[in-house]
C-alpha positions as CSV (number, residue, x, y, z in Angstrom):
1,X,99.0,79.2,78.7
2,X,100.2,76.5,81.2
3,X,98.1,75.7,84.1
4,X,99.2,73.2,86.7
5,X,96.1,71.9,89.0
6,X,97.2,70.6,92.0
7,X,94.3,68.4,94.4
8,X,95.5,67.9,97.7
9,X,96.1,65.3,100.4
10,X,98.1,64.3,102.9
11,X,98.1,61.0,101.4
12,X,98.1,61.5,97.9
13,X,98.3,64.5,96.5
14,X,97.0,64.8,92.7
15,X,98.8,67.0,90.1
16,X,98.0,68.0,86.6
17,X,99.7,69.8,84.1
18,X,97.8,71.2,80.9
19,X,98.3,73.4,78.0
20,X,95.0,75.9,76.6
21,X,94.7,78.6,74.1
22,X,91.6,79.2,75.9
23,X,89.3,76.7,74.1
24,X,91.6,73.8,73.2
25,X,93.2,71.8,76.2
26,X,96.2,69.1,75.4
27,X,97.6,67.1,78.4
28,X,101.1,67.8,79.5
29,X,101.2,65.4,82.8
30,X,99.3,64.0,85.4
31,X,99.7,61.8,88.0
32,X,99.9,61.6,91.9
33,X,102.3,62.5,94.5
34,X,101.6,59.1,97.5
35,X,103.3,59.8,100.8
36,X,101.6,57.0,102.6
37,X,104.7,55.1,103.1
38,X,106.3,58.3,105.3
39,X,105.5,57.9,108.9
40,X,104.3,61.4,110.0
41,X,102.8,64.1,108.9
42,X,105.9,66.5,108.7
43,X,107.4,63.9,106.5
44,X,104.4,63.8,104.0
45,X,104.6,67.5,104.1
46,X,107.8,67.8,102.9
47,X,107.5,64.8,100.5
48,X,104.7,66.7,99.0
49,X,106.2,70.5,99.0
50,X,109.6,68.8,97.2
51,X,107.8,66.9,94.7
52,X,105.6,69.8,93.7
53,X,108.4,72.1,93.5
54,X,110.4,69.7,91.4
55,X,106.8,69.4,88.7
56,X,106.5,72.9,88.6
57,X,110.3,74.0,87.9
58,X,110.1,71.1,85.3
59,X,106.8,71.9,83.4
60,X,106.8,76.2,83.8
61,X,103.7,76.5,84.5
62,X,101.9,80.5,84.1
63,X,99.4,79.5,87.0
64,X,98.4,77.4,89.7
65,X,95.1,76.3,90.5
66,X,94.4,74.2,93.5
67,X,91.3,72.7,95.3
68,X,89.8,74.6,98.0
69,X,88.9,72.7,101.2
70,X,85.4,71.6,101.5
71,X,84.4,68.8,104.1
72,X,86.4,66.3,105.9
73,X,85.4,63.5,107.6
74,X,86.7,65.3,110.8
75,X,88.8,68.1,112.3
76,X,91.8,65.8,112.2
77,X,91.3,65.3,108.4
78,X,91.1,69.2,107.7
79,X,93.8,70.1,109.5
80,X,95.7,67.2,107.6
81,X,94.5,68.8,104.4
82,X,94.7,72.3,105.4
83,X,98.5,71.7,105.8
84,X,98.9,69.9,102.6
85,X,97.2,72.9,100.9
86,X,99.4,74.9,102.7
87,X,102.7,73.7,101.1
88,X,101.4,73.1,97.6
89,X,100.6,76.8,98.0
90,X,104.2,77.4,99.0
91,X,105.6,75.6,96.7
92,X,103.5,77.6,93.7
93,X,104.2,80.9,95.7
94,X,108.2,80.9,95.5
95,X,108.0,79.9,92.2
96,X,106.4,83.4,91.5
97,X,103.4,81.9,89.7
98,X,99.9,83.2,90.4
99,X,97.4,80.7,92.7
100,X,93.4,80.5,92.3
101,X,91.2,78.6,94.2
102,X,88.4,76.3,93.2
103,X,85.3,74.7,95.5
104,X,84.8,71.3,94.3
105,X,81.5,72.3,92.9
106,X,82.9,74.7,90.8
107,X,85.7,72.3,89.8
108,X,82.5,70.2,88.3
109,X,80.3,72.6,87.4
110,X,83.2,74.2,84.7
111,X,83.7,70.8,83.6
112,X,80.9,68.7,84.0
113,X,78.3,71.0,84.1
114,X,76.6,69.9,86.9
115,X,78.1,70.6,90.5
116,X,77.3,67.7,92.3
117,X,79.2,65.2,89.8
118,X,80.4,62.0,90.9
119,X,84.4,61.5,90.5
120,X,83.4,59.2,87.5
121,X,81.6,61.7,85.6
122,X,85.1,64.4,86.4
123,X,87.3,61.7,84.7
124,X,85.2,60.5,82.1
125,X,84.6,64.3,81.0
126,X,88.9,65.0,81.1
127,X,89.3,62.6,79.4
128,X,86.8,63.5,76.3
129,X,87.9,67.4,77.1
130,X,91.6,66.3,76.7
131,X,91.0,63.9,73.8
132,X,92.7,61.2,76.1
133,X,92.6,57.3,75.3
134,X,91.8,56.3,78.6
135,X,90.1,57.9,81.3
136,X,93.6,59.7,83.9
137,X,93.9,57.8,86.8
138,X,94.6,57.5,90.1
139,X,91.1,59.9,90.7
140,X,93.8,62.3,92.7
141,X,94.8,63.0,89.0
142,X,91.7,63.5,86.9
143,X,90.6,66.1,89.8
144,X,93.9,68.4,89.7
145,X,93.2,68.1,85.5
146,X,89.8,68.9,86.2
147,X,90.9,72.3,88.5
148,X,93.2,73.1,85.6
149,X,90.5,73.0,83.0
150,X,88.5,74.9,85.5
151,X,90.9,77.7,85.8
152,X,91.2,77.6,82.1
153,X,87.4,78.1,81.7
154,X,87.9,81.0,84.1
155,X,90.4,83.0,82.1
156,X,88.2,82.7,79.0
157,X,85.5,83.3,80.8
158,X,87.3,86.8,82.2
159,X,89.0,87.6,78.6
160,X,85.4,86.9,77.2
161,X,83.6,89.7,79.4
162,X,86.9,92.1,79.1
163,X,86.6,91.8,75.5
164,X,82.8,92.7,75.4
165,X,83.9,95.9,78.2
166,X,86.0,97.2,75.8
167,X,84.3,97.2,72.8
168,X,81.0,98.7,75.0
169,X,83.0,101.8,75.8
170,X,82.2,105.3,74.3
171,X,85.5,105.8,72.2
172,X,86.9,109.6,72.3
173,X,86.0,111.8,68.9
174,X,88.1,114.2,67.7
């Protein structure tokens, strides 16, 4: 299965590509989509929608799963971030792919284990998750890796306990 995790700004918007067999993760891409250069927000927005698009027709992913908002600094800052969720949810919705959504602290409690992680301890555990040299960088990247991984957890998680449903129920006798 292919999970692209997308964290998003208006500034920088962190994507991550991986590919699971439920326990196993490998790296297909990361990296970060930077709009600061564009000079308002309608700009970024579509900077960010068109670059998305353009990751997720190239790498096919099965699913999307994106950050949830949590806090801002103010209400300027979560509108900003509300609309930049907006369009990467566009983006994965007309390419047909399902979208889950992720609080930060569940983000780091799948992959830390401990919800109130510091960024550090989210890249440093991607990148011994993902058997990676170096730890993926900018931070926008190792967090939409880290909603991936989370989603992937997820699934297992849910195949796990449908697994254990269906072998728990009365079979019919002849």
């Amino acid at each position: 299965m292919r999970i692209f995790g997308i964290d998003p700004g208006s500034i920088r918007t962190g994507y991550g590509c991986v590919e699971t067999d439920g326990s196993r993760h490998r790296l297909l891409s990361s990296g970060a989509l930077s709009t600061s250069s564009l000079p308002d927000l309608p700009e970024k927005l579509l900077a960010i929608h068109r670059g998305l698009t353009g990751l997720i027709a190239q790498y096919r992913p099965d699913a999307v799963a994106i950050e949830s908002v949590f806090h801002a600094s103010n209400s300027r800052s979560a509108l900003r971030l509300g609309h930049a969720r907006g369009v990467a949810m566009l983006a994965a919705a007309q390419a047909g792919l399902s979208i889950a959504e992720y609080s930060p602290a569940e983000v780091k409690l799948a992959v830390v284990g401990y919800g109130r992680a510091e960024k550090l301890q989210v890249q440093q555990m991607v990148q011994l998750i993902l058997g990676l040299a170096s730890a993926p960088t900018p931070h926008d990247a190792s967090d939409a890796l880290a909603v991936a991984i989370c989603h992937a957890h997820a699934c297992r998680a849910g195949e796990i306990v449908a697994a254990a449903g269906a072998s728990s129920r009365p079979t019919a006798r002849l």
